[in-house]
N, C-alpha and C positions, 0 to 999 in steps of 0.2 A: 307042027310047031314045037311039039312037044319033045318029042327027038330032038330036033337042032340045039333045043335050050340043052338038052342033057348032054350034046358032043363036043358046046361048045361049053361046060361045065367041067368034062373031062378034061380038054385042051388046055383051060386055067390049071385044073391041077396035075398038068402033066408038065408045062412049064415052069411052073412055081417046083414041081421035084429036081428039073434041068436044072434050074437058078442053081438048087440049095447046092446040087450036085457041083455045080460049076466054084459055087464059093466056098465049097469042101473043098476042093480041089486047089484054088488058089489060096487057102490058108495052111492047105500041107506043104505046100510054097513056100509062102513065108516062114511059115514055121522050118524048115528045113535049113533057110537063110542064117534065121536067129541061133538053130546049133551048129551050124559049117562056121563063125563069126570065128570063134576061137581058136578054130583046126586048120580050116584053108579059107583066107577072106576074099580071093578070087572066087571058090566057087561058089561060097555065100552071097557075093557081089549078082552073078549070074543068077541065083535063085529070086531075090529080092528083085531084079531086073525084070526077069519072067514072071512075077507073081503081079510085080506093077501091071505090066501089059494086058496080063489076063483080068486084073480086078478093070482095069480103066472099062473094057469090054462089059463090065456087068454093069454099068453103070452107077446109078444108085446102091445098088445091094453091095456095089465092092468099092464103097466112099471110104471106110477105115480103113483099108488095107493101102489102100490106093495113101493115105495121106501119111500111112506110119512108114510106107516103101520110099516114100519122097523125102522123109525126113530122114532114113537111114542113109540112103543109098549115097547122099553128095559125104556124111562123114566117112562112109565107108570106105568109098574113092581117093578121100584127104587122107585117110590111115595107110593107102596101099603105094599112095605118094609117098610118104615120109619113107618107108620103107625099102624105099628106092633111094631116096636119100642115105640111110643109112646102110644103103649094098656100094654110097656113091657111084651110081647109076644117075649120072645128076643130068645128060640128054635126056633122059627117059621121063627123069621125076620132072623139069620141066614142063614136059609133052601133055604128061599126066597131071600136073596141076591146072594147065591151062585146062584141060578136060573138067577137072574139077571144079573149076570157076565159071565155065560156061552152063554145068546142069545146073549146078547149083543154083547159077542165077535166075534157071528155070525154073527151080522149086522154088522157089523162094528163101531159102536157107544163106541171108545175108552173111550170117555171123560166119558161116563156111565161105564163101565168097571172098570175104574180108581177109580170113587167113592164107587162103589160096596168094591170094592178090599180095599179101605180105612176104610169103615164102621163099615164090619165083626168085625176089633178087638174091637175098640169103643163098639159095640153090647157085644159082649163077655164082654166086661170089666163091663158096664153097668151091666148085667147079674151078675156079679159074687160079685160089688158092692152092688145090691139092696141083695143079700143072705146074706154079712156081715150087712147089715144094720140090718136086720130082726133076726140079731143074729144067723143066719144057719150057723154055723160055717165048719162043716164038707162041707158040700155041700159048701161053699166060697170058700174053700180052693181049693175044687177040680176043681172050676170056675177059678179058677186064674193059677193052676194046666193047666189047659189046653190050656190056654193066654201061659203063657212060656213053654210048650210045641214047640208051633209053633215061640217064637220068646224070646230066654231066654235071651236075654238080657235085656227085659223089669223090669226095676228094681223097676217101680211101682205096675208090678204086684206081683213081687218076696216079695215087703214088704208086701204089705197086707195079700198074701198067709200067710207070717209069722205070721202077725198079728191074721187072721184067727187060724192058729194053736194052739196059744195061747189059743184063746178063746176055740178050743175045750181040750182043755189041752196036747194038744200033743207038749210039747216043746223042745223037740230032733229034730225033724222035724224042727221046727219052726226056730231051733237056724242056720239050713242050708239053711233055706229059705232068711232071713236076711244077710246072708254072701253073698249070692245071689246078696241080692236087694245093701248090700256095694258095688260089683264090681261092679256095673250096675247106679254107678250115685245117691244112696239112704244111703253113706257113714253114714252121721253123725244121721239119724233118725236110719239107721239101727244099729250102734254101740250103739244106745242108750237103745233101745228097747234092746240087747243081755247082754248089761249091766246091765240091771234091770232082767233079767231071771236069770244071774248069779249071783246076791246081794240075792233073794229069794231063789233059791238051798244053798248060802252061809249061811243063816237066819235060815231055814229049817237043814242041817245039825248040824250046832252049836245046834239047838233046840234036838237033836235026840242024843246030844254027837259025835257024826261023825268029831271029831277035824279036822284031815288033810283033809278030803273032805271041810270041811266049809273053811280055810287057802283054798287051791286050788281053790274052786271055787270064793274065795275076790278076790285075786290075778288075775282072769279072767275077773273081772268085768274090772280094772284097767285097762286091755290089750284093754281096747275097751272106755272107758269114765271113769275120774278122779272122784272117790264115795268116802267122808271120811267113810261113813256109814260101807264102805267094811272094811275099813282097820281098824274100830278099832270089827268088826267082826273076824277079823281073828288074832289083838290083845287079845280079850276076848277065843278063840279057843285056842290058844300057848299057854295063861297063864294056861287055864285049863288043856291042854296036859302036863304040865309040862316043857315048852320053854319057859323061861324067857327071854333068851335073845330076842328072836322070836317075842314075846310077846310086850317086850322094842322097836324095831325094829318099829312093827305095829302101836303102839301106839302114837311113835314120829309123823309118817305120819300121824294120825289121828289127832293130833295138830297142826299140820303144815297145813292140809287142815280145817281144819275147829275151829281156835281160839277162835272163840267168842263162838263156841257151850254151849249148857245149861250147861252140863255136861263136859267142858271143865277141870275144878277144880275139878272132881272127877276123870277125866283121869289124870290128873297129879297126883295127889296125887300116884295113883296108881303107876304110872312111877317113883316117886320118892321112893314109900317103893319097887320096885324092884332093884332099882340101890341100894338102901341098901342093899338088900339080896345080892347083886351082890358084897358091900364091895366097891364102889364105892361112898366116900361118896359126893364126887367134884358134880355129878351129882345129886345126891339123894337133894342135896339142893336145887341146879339148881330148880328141878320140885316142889318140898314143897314151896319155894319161887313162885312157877306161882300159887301153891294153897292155898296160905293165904287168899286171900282173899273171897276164898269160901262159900259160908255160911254155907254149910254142914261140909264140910272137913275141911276151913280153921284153926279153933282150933285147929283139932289136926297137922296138918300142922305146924303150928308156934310151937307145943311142942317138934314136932321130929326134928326142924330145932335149935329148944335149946338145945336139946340131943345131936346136932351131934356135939357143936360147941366146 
């Protein structure tokens, strides 16, 4: 009996040498980790990883190592993301934050969690910025595309996406992206940009003869940002169609918004020989009197204003 108690006396202090041996071992570990931090934070990252694995193993005797490697290890991961972001490596930083968000929320280290969880869209955005800068229109789009995806009310993404669209010329798309980024906080940029797509459909049609398309799409422009440009487009469209009165209509507005224009005095003029045809001569003066003094028109202006009297 006496033997056994003494081998199994040995056996305690031959393990208890294992343990210390073992937790020498996983604090040259750590400690390897803490000076790799500054020089290379990958193979720090691997040291702290393996120091983890080894303490979890010693159970008790490697509780501290185990809970200061938990609490390194998700910042460690968030420092080697950002760093990815600023190689803009922005797939990668991604890839790598979700990674970081998932240990983290296994250590418990909320606060890293929280910024992970914060970063991804920034990243994304980033991403999908540096594509519109680079003129990648298609691929911007789909950058941004995938931003409002997961959160569609972001109304900064929805404009750019438009914008993007634009550039790649897909402007059906584009004109739904902008409606987007209106309800979402991007009201007056976005009505602005839908108004300028519709003044160039309006330009483009009247160029192609498309009368009623070019009226329709002036008229669009209006529904979104006040354009004289529109309106006496879609007065030059009526006149051509054959809607004088339509024509007279447009063109009022196109005076009203913009008086001083170069061409102010050859819009009138014009307003005024339609109120003539119209047999209206009360009016027909009216606008021959705003175009006397025309340099162009003016002459004949003051003749037809002799004529009528």
């Amino acid at each position: 009996m006496k033997r056994l108690i003494v081998t199994l006396a040995a056996l305690a202090v031959a393990l208890g040498s294992a343990f210390a041996q073992d937790l020498a071992a996983v604090t040259e570990l750590y400690n390897a980790g803490a000076e790799a931090i500054s020089i290379n934070k990958e193979n720090a990252l691997k040291s702290f990883e393996e120091a983890l694995k080894q303490a979890e193993a010693l159970g008790e005797e490697g509780q501290e190592v185990v809970a200061n490697c938990k609490n390194i290890i998700p910042n460690l991961k968030l420092s080697l993301a950002k760093d990815l972001v600023k190689e803009s490596k922005f797939d990668e930083a991604v890839a790598a934050l979700a990674d970081v968000e998932k240990v983290a929320e296994a250590y418990e280290a909320y606060d890293v969690v929280d910024e992970a969880k914060s970063l991804i869209p920034q990243v994304k955005l980033s991403k999908a910025n540096g594509l519109y800068k680079n003129k990648e229109y298609d691929a911007a789009a789909a950058a941004f595309k995938e931003i409002l995806d997961e959160d569609p009310t972001n109304g900064n993404a929805a404009f750019y996406m438009g914008a993007a669209l634009v550039g790649a010329g897909k402007n059906d798309e584009a004109k739904a992206a902008f409606e987007q980024a209106a309800a979402n906080g991007q009201e007056a940029n976005a009505h602005k940009q839908l108004g300028n797509l519709y003044l160039k459909e309006a330009a483009a049609a009247l160029k192609a003869k498309k009368y009623a398309d070019a009226v329709a799409a002036a008229a669009k422009v209006n529904d979104y940002t006040e354009n004289a440009q529109a309106w006496q487009i879609a007065g030059q469209a009526s006149q051509a169609a054959g809607k004088n009165n339509d024509a007279i209509k447009y063109f009022e507005k196109y005076l009203a918004a913009a008086p001083d224009a170069s061409n102010a005095g050859a819009i009138a003029y014009t307003v005024g020989a339609l109120y003539q045809q119209a047999k209206n001569n009360a009016k027909a003066k009216e606008y021959y009197t705003k175009a006397a003094s025309d340099p162009k028109y003016g002459a004949e202006a003051k003749k037809m204003l002799d004529a009528l009297k």
